[in-house]
VMD Tcl script that draws the C-alpha trace (Angstrom):
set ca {
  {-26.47 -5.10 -7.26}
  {-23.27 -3.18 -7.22}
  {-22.67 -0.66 -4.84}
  {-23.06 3.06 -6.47}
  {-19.22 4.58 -5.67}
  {-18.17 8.10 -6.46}
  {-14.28 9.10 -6.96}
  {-13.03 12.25 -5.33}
  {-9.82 12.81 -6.45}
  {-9.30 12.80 -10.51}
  {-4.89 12.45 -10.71}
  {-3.41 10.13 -11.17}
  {-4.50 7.43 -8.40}
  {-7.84 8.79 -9.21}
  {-7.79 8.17 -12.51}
  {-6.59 4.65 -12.54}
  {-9.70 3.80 -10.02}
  {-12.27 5.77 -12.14}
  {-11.01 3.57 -15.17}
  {-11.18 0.38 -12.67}
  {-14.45 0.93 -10.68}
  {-16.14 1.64 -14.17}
  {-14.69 -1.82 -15.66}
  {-16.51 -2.95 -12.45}
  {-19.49 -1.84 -12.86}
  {-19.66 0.27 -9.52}
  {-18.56 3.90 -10.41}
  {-21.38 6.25 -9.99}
  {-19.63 9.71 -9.96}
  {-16.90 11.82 -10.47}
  {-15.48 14.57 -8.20}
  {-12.66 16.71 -7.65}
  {-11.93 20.42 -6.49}
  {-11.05 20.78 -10.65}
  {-14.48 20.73 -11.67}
  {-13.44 21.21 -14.98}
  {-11.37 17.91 -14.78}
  {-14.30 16.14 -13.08}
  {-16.55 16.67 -15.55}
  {-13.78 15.24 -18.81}
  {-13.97 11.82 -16.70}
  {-17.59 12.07 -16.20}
  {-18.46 12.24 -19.68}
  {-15.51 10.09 -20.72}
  {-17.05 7.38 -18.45}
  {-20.92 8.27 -18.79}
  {-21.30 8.89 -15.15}
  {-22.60 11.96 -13.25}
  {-20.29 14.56 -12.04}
  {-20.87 15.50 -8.71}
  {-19.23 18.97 -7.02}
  {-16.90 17.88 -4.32}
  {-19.21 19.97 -1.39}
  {-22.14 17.85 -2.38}
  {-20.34 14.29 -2.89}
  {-20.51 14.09 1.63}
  {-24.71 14.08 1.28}
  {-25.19 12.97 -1.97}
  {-28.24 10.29 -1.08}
  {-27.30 8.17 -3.99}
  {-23.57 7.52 -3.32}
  {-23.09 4.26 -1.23}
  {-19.43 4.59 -0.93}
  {-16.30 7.23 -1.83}
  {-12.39 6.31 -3.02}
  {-10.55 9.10 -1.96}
  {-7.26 10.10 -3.55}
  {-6.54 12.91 -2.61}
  {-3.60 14.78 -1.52}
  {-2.21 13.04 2.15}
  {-2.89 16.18 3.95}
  {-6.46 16.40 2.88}
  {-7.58 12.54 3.55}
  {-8.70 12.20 7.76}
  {-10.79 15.12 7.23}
  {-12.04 13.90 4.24}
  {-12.86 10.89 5.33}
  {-14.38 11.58 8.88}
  {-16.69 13.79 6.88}
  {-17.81 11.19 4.44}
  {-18.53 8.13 7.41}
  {-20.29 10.69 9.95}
  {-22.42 10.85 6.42}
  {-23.15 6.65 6.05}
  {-20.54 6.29 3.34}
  {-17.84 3.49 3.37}
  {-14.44 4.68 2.21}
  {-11.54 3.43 0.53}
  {-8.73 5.83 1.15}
  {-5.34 5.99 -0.69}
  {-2.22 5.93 1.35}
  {-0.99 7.74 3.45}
  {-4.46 7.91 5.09}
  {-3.62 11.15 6.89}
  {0.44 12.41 8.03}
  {0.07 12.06 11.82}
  {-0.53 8.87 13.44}
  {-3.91 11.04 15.81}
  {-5.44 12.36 12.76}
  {-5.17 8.65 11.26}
  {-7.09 7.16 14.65}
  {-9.69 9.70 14.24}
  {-10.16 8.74 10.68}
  {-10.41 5.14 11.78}
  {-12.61 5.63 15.04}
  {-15.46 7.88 13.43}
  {-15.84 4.94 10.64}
  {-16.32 1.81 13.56}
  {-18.17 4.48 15.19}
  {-20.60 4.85 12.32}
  {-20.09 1.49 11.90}
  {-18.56 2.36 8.41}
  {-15.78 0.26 6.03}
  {-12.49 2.24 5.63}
  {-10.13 0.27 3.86}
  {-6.25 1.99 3.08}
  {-4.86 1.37 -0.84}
  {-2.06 -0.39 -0.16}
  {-2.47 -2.23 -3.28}
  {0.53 -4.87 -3.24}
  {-1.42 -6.27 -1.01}
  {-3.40 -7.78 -3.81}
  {-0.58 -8.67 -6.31}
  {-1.06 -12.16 -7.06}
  {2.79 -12.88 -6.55}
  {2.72 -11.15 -3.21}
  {-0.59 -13.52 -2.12}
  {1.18 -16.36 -3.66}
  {4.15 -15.35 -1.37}
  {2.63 -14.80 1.90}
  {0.72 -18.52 1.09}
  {4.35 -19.90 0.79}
  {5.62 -18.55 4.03}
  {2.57 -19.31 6.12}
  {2.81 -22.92 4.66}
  {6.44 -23.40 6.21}
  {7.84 -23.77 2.95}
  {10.50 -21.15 3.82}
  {11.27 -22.34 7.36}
  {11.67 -19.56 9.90}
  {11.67 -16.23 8.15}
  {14.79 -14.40 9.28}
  {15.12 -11.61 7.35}
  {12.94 -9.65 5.42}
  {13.90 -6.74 2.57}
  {12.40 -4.34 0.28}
  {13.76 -1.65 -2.27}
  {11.78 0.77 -4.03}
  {13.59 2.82 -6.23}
  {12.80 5.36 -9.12}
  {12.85 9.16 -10.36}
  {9.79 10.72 -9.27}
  {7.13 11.45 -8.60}
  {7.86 14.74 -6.36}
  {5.66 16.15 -3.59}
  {5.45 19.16 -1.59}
  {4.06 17.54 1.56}
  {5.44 13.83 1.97}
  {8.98 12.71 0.98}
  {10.26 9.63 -0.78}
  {10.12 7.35 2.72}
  {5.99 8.16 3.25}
  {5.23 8.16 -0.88}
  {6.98 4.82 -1.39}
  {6.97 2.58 1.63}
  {3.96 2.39 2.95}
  {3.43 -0.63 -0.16}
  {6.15 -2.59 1.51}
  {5.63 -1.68 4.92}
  {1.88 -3.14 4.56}
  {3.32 -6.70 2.82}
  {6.39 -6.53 5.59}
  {3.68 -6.49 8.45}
  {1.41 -9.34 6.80}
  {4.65 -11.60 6.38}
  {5.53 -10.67 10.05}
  {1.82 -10.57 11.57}
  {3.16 -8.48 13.96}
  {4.61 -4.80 14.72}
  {8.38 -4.10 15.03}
  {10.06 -3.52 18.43}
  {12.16 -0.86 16.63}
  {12.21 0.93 14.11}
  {15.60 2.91 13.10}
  {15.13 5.57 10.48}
  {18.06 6.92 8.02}
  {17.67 9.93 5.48}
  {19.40 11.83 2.76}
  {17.70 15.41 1.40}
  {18.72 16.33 -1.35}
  {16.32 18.50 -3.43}
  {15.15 20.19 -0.62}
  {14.37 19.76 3.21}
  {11.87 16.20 2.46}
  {14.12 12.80 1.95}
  {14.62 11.69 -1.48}
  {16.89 8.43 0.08}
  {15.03 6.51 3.21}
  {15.97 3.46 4.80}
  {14.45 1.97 7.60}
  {16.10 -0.64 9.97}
  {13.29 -3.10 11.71}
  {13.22 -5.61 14.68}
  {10.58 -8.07 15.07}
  {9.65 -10.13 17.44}
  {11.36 -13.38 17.33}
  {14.54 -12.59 15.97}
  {13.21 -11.18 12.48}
  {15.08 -8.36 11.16}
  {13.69 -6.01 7.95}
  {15.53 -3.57 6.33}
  {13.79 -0.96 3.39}
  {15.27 1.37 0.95}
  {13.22 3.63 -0.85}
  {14.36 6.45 -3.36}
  {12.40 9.14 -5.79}
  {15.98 10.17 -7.17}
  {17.35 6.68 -8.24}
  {18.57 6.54 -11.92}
  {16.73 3.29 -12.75}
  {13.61 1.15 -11.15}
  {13.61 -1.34 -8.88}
  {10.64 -3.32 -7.23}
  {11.66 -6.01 -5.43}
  {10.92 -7.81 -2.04}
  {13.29 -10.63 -0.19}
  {12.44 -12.89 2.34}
  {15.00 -15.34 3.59}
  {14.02 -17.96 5.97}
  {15.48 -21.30 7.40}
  {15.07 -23.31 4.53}
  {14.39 -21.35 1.32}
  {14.74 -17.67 -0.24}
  {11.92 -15.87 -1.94}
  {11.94 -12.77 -3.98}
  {8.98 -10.78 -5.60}
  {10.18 -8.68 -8.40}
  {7.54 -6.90 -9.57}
  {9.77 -5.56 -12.21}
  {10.22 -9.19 -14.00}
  {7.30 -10.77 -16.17}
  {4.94 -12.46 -14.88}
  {6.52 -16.01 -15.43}
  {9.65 -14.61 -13.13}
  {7.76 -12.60 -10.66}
  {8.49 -14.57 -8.46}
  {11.59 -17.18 -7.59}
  {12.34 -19.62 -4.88}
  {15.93 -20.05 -4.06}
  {17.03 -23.39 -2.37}
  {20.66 -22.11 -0.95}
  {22.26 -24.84 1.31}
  {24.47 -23.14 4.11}
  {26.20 -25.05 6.76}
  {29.34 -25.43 9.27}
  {31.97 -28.01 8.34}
  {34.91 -28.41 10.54}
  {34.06 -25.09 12.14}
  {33.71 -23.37 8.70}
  {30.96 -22.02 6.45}
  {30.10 -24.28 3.13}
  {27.86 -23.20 1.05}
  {25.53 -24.68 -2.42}
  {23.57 -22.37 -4.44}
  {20.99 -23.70 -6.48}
  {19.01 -22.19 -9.68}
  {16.03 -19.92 -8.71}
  {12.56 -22.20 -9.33}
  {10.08 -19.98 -10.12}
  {6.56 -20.54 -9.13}
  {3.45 -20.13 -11.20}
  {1.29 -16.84 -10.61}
  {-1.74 -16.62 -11.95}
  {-2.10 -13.05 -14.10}
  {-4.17 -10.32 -12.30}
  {-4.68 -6.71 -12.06}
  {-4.07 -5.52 -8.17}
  {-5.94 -2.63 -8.03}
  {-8.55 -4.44 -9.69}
  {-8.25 -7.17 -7.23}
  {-8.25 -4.10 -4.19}
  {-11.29 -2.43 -5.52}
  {-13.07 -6.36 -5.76}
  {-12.42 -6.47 -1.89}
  {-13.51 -2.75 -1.71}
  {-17.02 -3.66 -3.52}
  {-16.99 -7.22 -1.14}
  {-16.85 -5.93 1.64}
  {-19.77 -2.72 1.15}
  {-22.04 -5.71 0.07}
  {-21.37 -8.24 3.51}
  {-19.92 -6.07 5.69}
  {-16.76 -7.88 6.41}
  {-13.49 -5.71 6.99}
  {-11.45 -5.78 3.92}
  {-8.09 -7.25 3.67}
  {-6.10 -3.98 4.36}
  {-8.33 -2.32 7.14}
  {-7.74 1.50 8.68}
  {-6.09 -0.54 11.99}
  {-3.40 -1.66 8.87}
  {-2.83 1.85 7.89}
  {-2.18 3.20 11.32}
  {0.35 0.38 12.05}
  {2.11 1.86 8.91}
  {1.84 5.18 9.81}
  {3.14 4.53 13.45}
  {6.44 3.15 11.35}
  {6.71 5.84 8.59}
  {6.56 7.91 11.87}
  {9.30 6.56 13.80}
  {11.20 6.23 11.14}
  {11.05 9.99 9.48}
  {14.31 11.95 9.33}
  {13.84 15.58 9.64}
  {16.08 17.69 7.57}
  {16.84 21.40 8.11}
  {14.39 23.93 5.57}
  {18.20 25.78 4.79}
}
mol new
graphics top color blue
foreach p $ca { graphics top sphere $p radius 0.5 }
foreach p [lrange $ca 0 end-1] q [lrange $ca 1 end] { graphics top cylinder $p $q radius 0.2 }
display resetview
């Protein structure tokens, strides 16, 4: 039997896991501060609408997705575990790094799930990607990259660095399976006093170097992750169909004679099987309610991202 899971939080996020929860057969309820708007998805979807004071007690509710604005999610959440319900919480989970681990700690100490949406996590090309670096089949990963660039969306609260990176934070760590020594932090305001440019500069253990741009005020879209190891290149471009999501490069670089030679060689590109991330995130959401097994992007993931996004926020003068 499918676990009974009520959405608070009806924007955008929200309304992309009301649509998938109900394709799942798990979504119970509706809520959101806009009772108004709760109650169009509620009868869109033929579930109940519940007001967003009673969701916490609701008996019926087994679990909440909360997708909310950032500044609004540890409270949120601490109030729905101290209540027995699991929670899968959109990122950022909260904006400071304490209010995260006391998110985190009241769930393990109500022996609660609370699972982060950091949904790349659950691309297909990403899995398939992590599967070919753990495998060897890149060598030694040196260097890992990620840009994230578009126009929009704008928030009062969180800038460009904590809306966009914590996707490619989350797949940086899992390639890594570790934390970075340093983290190095770069900024450009330019709408207000929040960064619209980021870019962060990341050590590793090991001699692995990162390095992510993200922009909200970029002229066109990019989506792409690069990891270059020892013996092969890989790129995820989640902007290419799904055929070309994602390519293996098979450079050659070597010393002759005391000088660089080089071959490059045509991109292969490796066979992903179609799938629906957030779909695949909610799957793991609904998993791990049922056995009790922490899902694959765990609130101890989410405050390793937010300890980055942290060390790694400029602050810009409000003039």
């Amino acid at each position: 039997m499918a676990p009974r899971i009520a959405v608070l939080g009806c924007g955008y996020w929200g309304s992309n896991h009301i649509r998938t929860l109900k394709s799942l057969g798990a979504l119970y309820a509706v809520s959101d501060q806009n009772s108004d708007r709760a109650a169009g998805f509620a009868a869109e979807q033929g579930v109940l609408h519940i007001e967003a004071d009673d969701l916490f007690t609701h008996p019926d509710v087994d679990a909440i997705v909360m997708a909310l604005p950032p500044q609004f999610h540890a409270e949120a959440a601490i109030r729905a575990v101290t209540n027995g319900k699991d929670v899968l919480v959109e990122k950022p989970i909260a904006l400071t790094v304490p209010d995260a681990e006391r998110a985190v700690k009241a769930a393990h100490d109500n022996g609660r799930i609370f699972m982060v949406g950091h949904v790349l996590r659950f691309h297909p090309a990403f899995e398939k990607l992590l599967d070919l670096v753990k495998a060897g089949d890149l060598g030694k990963v040196r260097y890992i990259h990620s840009h994230r660039l578009g126009l929009g969306k704008f928030h009062t609260e969180n800038d460009a660095l904590w809306d966009l990176a914590p996707h490619d934070l989350s797949m940086i760590l899992a390639i890594t399976g570790t934390e970075p020594l340093e983290v190095r932090g770069e900024g450009a305001a330019v709408l207000d006093h929040l960064s619209d440019f980021a870019h962060l500069h990341l050590s590793f253990p090991n001699n692995v170097r990162g390095h992510l741009f993200a922009s909200r005020l970029n002229p066109y879209r990019e989506r792409r992750l690069a990891v270059v190891g020892t013996k092969a290149m890989a790129v995820f471009d989640d902007m290419e169909q799904w055929d070309k999501k994602l390519a293996v490069y098979k450079h050659s670089i070597w010393q002759d004679n005391g000088q660089w030679a080089s071959t490059t060689e045509e991109p292969t590109y490796i066979k992903v099987a179609q799938g629906m991330p957030l779909t695949r995130e909610c799957q793991n959401f609904i998993e791990s309610i049922q056995t009790r097994v922490q899902p694959k992007t765990d609130g101890e993931e989410a405050i390793r991202v937010l300890r980055i996004l942290t060390a790694g926020t400029v602050a810009h003068n409000k003039s």
